[in-house]
Structure formats: structure tokens, C-alpha cells
C-alpha positions in Angstrom: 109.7 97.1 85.7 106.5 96.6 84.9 104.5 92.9 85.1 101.4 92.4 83.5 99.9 89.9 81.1 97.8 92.4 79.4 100.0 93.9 76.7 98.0 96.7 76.2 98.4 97.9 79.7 101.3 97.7 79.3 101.6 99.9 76.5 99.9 102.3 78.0 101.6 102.9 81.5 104.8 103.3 78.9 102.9 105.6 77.2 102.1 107.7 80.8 105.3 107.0 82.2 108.4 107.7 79.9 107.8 111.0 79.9 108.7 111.1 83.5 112.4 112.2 83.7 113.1 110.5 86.8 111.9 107.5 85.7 113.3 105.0 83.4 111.6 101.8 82.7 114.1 99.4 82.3 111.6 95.7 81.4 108.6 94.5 81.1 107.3 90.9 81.8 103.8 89.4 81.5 104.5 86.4 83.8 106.0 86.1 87.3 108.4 83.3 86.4 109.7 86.6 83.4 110.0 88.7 86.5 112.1 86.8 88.2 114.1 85.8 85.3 115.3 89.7 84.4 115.5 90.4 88.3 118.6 88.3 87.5 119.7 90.5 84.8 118.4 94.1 85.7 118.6 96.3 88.9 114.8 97.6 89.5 114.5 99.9 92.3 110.6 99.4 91.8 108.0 96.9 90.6 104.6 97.6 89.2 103.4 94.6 89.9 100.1 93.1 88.8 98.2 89.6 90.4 96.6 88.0 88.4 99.0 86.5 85.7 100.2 83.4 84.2 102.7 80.5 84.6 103.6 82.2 88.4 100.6 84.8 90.0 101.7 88.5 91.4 101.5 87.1 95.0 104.1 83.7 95.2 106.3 86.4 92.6 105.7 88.7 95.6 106.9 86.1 98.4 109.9 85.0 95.9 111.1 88.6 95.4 110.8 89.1 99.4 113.0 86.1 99.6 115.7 86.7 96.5 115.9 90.7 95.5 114.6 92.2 98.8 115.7 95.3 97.5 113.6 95.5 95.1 110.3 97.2 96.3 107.1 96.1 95.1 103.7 98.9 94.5 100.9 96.3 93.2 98.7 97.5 90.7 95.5 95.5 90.5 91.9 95.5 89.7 91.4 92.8 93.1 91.0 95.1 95.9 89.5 91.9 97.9 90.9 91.3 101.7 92.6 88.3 101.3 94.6 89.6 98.7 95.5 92.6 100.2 96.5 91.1 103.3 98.8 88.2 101.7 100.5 90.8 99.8 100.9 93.3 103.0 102.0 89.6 104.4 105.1 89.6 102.1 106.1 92.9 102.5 105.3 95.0 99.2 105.9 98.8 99.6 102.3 99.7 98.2 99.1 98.6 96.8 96.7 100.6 94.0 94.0 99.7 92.2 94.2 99.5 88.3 90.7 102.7 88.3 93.8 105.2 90.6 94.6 108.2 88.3 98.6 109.4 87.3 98.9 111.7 89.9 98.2 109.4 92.4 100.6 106.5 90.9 103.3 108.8 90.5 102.6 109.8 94.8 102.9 106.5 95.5 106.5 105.5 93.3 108.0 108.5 94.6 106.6 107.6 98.3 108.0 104.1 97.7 111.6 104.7 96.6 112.1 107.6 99.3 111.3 104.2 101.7 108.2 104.4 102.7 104.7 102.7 102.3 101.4 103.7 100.0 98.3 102.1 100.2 95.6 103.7 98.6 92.5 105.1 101.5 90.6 102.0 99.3 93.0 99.2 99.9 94.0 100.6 103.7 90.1 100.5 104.9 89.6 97.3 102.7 92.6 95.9 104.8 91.7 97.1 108.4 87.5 96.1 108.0 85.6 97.3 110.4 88.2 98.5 112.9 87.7 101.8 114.3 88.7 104.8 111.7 91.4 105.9 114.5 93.5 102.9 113.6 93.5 104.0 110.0 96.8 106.0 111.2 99.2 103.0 111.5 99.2 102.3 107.9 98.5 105.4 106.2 100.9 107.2 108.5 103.5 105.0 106.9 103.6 107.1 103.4 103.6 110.2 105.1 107.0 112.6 105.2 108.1 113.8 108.6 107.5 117.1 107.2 104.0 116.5 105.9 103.5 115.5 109.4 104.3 118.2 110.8 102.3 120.3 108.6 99.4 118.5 109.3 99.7 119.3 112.7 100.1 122.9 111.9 97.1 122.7 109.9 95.3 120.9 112.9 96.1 124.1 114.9 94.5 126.5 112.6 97.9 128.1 111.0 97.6 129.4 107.6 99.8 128.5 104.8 101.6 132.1 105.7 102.2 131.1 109.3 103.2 127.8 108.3 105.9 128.8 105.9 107.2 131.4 108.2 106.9 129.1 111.1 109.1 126.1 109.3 111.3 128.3 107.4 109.6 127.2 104.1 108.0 128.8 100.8 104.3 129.7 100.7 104.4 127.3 97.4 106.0 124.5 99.8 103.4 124.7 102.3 100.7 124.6 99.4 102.2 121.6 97.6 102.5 119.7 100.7 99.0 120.4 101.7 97.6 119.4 98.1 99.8 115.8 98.8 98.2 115.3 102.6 95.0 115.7 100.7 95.7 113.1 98.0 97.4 110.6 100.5 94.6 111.4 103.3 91.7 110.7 101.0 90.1 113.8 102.0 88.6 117.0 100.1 89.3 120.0 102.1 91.1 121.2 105.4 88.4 120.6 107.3 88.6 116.6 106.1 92.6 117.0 107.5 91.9 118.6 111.1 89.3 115.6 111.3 92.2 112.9 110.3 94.7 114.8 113.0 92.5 114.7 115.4 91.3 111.0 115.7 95.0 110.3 115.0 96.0 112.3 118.1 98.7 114.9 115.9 97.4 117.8 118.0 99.4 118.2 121.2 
């Protein structure tokens, strides 16, 4: 489902998404009280879920969903990327958090994080969220949207493997190794290997 009281927008994420095979969007709502009235009617494995709306606002929808479809996971997609919202909707437990200028690659990263049960919060949101903390504490919630195996290619990475070593090492395809390597970089918010060593090493993945 999609919530947003822009119709327009709307229109548009339709217009990037239905081509998705995997996908189907079942409703749309512009309020959070519409939300809550087809959770009654529809099974939605995920919510795109904006803030600022009408009649009932993306974050007391967010605390009513926690409390009446729990299964129903929740990526917000907003233009606030201020703390307080962040944390209120971290608060009542939403699988993700983007901000309305992310591209398609990166939303469709973060629903197919979300429904395989995991977290994504974009590198913006995460650092918005954690202040000034030290960037070694980053790990805690950006580690939360990475896949065992991602994990463990970023520690191969760390260790100066190649993509050949790494795919004979794991038992996977050269392609495999490359694909996951281009997602580390996405969910990382870094431009080259050099940006992933950096990120395993202040995270401790090198043993």
C-alpha cells in the first residue's frame, strides 16, 4: 500500500512500481485514518508510508499499525528527515525510513530488505538519527539491513580477496560476488572498495 495525501505522488510511484513483477500494489490511501480502514480489508506485507498527512499523521498511523496489524511492516517515505521524527518512528518500530529525493534503485533495496525481515535506513536518516555519536556506532543500525552473506563478503573484501577468490572461496558466481558488492555499496553509502574496507574496519568485521 501506498499512503500519501499528494495524489500525484502517488501516481507516480504506480507509475515506477507496477512494472515490478514481484510487486503488486494492492491500495492506496491519502489519510492515516484510510490506512487503517483497508488494513481491515487487505493483507499488505509492506507500507510506503508518508508523515505528514491529514485527518490522522504517518506517525500515530505508525504507533496504531504497531499495535493492530503488526505484521504489516512499515518503510517511511518522507521529505522530514528531522531527528525527532526519525526517532519517534524508529520508536514504533517501522522496518525503514527514506527520504522522498532517494532514487528507484535504492527504494526497491530497501522493500526487498524489508520483506526478507530486516531493517533499511538510508546512510541520511541513520547519521541524522545517531547525531554526533562516533561513526563506529553507525554499525548497529545499518548492520540491520545487511544479509549474512553480504556480511561475509564484506569481510572478504576487508581482507583484500578479489571477486575471483571470493566466489571460489564461498562457492558462488563471479556475477554473485559483483552484485553483492554493488548492494554493500548502495546500503554502505560509500563509492568504492576502498570506502568498504574503511566501514569494516571501524565496525570490527576483520578478524
Amino acid at each position: 500500500m501506498i499512503a500519501d495525501d499528494h495524489e500525484l505522488f502517488i501516481e507516480g510511484m504506480k507509475t515506477m512500481l507496477e512494472p515490478q513483477s514481484a510487486l503488486e500494489i494492492k491500495a492506496t490511501a491519502n489519510d492515516g485514518e484510510e490506512v487503517l480502514r483497508k488494513l481491515k480489508s487487505y493483507y499488505i506485507d509492506i507500507l510506503l508510508l508518508d508523515i505528514q498527512m491529514p485527518k490522522m499523521n504517518g506517525i500515530e498511523t505508525a504507533r496504531q499499525i504497531q499495535l493492530k496489524h503488526p505484521e504489516t511492516k512499515i518503510i517511511v517515505l518522507s521529505m522530514h528527515n528531522e531527528k525527532a521524527f526519525i526517532e519517534k518512528m524508529y520508536q514504533y518500530g517501522v522496518s525503514g525510513y527514506l527520504l522522498k529525493n532517494c532514487n528507484k534503485l535504492e527504494l526497491l533495496n530497501a522493500i526487498n530488505v524489508v520483506h526478507s525481515g530486516n531493517k533499511y535506513f538510508s546512510t541520511e536518516t541513520t547519521l541524522v538519527l545517531l547525531g554526533n555519536k562516533k561513526a563506529e556506532k553507525v554499525s548497529g543500525i545499518i548492520e540491520d539491513h545487511l544479509s549474512a552473506r553480504e556480511k561475509e563478503i564484506l569481510t572478504l573484501i576487508a581482507r583484500e580477496e578479489n571477486n575471483s577468490e571470493i566466489a571460489e572461496y564461498l562457492h558462488i558466481s563471479i556475477h554473485t560476488v559483483n552484485t553483492h558488492r554493488k548492494n554493500l555499496l548502495l546500503k554502505l553509502g560509500v563509492k568504492n572498495t576502498a570506502g568498504l574496507v574503511a566501514y569494516a574496519i571501524r565496525n570490527n568485521m576483520i578478524n
